[in-house]
C-alpha positions as CSV (number, residue, x, y, z in Angstrom):
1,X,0.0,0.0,0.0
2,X,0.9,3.6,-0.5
3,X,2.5,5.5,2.2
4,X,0.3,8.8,1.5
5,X,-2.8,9.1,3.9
6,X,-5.3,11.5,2.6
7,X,-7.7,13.0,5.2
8,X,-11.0,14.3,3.8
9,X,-14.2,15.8,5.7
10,X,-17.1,17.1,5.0
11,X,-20.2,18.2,7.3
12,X,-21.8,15.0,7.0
13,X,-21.9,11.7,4.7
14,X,-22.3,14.2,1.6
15,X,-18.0,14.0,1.0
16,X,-18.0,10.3,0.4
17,X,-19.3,11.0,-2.9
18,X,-16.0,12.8,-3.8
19,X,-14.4,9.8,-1.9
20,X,-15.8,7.8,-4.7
21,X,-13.4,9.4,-6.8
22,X,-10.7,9.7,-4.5
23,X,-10.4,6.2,-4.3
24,X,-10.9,5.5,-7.8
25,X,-8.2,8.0,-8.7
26,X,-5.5,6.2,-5.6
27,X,-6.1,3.1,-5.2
28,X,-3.3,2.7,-2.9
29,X,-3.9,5.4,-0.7
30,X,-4.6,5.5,2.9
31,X,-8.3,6.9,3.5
32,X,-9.2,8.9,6.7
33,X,-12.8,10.4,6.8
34,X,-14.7,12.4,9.1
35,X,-18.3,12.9,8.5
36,X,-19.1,15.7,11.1
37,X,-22.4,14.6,11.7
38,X,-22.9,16.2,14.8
39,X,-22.5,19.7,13.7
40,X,-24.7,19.7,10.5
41,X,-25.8,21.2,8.1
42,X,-22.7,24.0,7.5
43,X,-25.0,25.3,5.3
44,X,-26.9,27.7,7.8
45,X,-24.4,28.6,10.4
46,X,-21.9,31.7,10.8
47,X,-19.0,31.8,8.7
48,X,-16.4,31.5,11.8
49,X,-18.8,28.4,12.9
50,X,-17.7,26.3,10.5
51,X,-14.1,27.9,10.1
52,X,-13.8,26.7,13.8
53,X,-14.7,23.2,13.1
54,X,-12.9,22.8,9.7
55,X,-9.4,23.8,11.8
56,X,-10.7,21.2,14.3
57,X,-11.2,18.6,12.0
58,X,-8.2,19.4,9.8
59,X,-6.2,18.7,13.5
60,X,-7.4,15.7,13.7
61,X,-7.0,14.5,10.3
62,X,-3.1,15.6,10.4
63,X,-2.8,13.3,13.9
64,X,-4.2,10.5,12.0
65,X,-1.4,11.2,9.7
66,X,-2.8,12.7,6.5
67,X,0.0,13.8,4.5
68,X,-3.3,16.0,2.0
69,X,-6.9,17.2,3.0
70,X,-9.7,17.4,1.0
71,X,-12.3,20.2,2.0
72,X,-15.1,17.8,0.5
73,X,-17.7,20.3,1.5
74,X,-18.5,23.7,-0.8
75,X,-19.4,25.6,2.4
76,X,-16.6,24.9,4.6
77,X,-14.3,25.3,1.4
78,X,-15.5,29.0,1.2
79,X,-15.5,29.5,4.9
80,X,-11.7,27.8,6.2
81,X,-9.7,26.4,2.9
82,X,-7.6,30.0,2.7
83,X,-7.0,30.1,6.6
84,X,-6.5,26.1,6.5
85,X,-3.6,26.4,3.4
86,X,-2.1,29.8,5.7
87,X,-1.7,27.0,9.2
88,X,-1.2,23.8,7.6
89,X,2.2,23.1,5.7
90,X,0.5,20.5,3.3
91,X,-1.9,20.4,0.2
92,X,-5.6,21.5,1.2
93,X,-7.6,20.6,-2.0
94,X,-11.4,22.2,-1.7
95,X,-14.5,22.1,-3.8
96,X,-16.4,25.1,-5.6
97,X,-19.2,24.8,-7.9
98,X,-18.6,23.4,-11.0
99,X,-19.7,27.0,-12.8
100,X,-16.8,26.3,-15.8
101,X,-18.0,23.2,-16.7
102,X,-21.9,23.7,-16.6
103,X,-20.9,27.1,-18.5
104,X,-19.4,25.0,-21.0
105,X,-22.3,22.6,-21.2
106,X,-25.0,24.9,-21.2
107,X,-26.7,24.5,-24.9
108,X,-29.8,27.6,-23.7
109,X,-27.2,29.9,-22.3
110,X,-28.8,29.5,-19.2
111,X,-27.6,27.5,-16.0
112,X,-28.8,26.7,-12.7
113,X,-27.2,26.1,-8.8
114,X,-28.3,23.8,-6.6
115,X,-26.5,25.0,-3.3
116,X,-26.4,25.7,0.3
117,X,-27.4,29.2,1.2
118,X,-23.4,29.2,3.1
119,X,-22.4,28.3,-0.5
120,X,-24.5,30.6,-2.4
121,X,-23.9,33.9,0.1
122,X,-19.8,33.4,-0.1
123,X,-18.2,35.2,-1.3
124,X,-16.3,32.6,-3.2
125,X,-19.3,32.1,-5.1
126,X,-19.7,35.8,-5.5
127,X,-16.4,35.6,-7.9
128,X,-17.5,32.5,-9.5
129,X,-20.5,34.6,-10.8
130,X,-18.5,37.5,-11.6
131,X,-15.8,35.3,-13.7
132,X,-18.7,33.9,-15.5
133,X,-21.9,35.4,-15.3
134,X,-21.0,37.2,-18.7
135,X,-20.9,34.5,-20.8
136,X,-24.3,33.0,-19.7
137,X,-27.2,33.7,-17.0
138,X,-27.0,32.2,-13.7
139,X,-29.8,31.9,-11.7
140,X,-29.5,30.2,-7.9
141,X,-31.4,28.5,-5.6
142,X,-31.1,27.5,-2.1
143,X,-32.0,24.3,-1.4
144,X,-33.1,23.8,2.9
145,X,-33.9,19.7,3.9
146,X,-32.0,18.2,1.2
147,X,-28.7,17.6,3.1
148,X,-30.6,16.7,6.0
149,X,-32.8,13.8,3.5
150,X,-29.5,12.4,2.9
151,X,-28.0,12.5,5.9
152,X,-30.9,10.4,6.6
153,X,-30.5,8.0,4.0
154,X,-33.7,9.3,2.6
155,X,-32.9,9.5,-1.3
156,X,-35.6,8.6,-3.3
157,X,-38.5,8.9,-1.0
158,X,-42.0,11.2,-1.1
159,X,-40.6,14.4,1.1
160,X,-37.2,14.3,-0.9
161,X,-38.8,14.6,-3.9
162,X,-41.0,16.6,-3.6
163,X,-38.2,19.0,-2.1
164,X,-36.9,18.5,-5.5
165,X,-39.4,19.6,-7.4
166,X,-40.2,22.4,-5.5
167,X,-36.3,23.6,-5.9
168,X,-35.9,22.8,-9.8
169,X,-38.8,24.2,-11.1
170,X,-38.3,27.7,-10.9
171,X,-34.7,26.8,-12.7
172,X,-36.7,24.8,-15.6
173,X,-38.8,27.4,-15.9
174,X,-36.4,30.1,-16.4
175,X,-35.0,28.2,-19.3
176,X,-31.8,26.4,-17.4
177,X,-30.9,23.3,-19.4
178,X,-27.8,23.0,-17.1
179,X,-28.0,22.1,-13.1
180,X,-24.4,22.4,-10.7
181,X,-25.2,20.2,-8.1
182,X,-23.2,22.7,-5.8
183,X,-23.2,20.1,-2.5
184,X,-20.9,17.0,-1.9
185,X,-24.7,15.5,-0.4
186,X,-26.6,16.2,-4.0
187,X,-24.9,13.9,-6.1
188,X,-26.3,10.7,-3.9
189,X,-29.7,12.3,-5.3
190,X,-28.7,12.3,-9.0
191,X,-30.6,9.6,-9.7
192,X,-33.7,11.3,-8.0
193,X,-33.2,14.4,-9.6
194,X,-32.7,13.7,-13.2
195,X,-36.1,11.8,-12.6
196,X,-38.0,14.9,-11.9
197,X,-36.3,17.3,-14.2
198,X,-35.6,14.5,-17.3
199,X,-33.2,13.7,-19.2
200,X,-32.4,16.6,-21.3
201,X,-31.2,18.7,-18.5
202,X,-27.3,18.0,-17.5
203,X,-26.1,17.7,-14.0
204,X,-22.7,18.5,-12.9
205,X,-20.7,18.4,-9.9
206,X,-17.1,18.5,-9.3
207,X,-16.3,15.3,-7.6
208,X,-14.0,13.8,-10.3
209,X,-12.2,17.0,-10.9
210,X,-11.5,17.3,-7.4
211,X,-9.6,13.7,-7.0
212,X,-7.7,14.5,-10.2
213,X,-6.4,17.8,-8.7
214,X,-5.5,16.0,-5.6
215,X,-3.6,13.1,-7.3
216,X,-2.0,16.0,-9.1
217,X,-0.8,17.5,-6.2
218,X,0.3,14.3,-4.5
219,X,2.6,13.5,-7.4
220,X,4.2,16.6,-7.7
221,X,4.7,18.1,-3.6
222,X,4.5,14.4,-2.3
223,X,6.5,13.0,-4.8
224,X,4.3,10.1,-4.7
225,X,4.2,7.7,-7.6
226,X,1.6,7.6,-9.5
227,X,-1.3,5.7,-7.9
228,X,-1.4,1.9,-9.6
229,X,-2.2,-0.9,-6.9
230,X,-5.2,-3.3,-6.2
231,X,-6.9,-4.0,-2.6
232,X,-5.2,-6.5,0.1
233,X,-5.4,-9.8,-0.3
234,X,-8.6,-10.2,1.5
235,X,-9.8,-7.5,-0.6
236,X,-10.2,-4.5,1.4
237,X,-8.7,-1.6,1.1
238,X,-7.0,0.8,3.9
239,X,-10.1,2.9,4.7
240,X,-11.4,4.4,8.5
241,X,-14.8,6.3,9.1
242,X,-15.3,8.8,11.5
243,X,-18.2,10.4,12.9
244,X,-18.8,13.2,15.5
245,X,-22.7,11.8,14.9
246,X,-24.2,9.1,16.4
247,X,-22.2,5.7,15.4
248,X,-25.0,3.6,15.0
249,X,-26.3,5.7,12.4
250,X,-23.7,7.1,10.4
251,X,-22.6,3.2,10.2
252,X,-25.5,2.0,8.3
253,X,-25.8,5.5,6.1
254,X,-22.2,5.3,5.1
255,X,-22.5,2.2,4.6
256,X,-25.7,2.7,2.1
257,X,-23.6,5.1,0.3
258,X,-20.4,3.5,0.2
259,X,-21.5,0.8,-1.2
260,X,-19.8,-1.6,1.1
261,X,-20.0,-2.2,4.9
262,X,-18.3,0.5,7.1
263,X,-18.1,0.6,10.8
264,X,-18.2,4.4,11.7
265,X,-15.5,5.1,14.8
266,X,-16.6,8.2,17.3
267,X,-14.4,11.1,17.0
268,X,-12.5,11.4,19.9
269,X,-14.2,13.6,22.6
270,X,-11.3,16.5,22.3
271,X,-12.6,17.3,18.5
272,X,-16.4,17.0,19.0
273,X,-16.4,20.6,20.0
């Protein structure tokens, strides 16, 4: 197995969908994530909230020996990934909407965000829009209960999508062909959502990018080699789970969307807070 260890967190279970790609992208690589289940959504608390617990859970990510840390969350990316890169002497790879892409996609000149009202109020964002608002329209919308739907493992059910439908309409109706699914939760609902809107409309997110900049990185500060290596011999790879949740559940959810069984660890009592 490789000797890198990547750390990645996220406010909840959403960030295993960019550890999906992570993995597929280093197969040999040492996983460490931390679901901070305890503390979510990021989506509607202060700024220095979530800057707090991004430091905190970058801390503990570095004393489970991450060499690189992935920021897979769009809101705590905007809030902590400059002040995370100005303490921590390693790569700190974070996510942003996927505006280029979906800009580049667009066929009606017209594209829509699917984000957290952290992610849509930063101003990160605020420069995305202002680097490409020019070229096509970009119309937003908030999106309350869906991060909470799948943090409950709720992602095809009546409530979800009819939160679905009630957040995509607006953005059919005003002509977007294109949606960014601007949180690490909304691509678990993919399935769900290009149900509702059909198959004409395209749905991006930046999970894949994100791994491929992080490999990036790893090769060239790490001076790792690049990535080529299969599971152990009883087929498992070198993965841990942790939770600042309740065990018991984010067990069975990660589980559910990691495709495989995972046994969720607590995070220790000194990073809860």
């Amino acid at each position: 197995m490789s000797s890198v260890t990547i750390g990645v967190f996220d406010s909840g279970v959403g960030g295993l969908s960019v550890l999906h790609h992570i993995r597929h992208e280093l197969p040999q690589a040492r996983l460490v994530y931390v679901a901070d289940s305890g503390h979510v959504p990021y989506g509607d608390k202060p700024s220095s909230y979530i800057e707090q617990r991004s430091h905190t859970l970058a801390r503990f990510l570095i004393a489970q020996g991450a060499s690189a840390i992935v920021i897979a969350c769009n809101t705590a990316t905007a809030a902590a990934a400059a002040s995370l890169r100005s303490q921590f002497d390693i790569p700190i790879i974070g996510m942003e909407p996927a505006v280029k892409p979906a800009v580049a996609a667009t066929r009606s000149g017209v594209v829509g965000v699917l984000a957290t009202t952290g992610t849509l109020e930063s101003a990160r964002f605020a420069a995305l829009l202002e680097r490409y608002g020019e070229e096509v329209k970009i119309i937003t919308q908030g999106c309350p209960g869906l991060v909470e739907q799948v943090e409950r493992g709720d992602l095809d059910g009546i409530t979800t999508r009819e939160l679905i439908v009630r957040y995509t309409s607006p953005l059919l109706a005003r002509g977007a062909d294109t949606l960014i699914l601007g949180c690490t939760h909304y691509p678990f609902l993919a399935p769900l959502i290009s149900e509702v809107v059909g198959n004409d409309i395209t749905l991006v997110d930046t999970g894949a990018a994100v791994a491929k900049q992080l490999q990036r990185r790893i090769h060239t500060e790490l001076r790792e080699p690049d990535p080529v290596g299969k599971p152990d011999s009883e087929g498992k790879y070198d993965e841990r789970f942790f939770t600042s949740g309740t065990v018991e559940q984010a067990s069975r959810i990660m589980s559910l969307l990691w495709h495989n069984d995972v046994v969720a660890n607590p995070l220790p009592l000194e990073f809860l807070n």
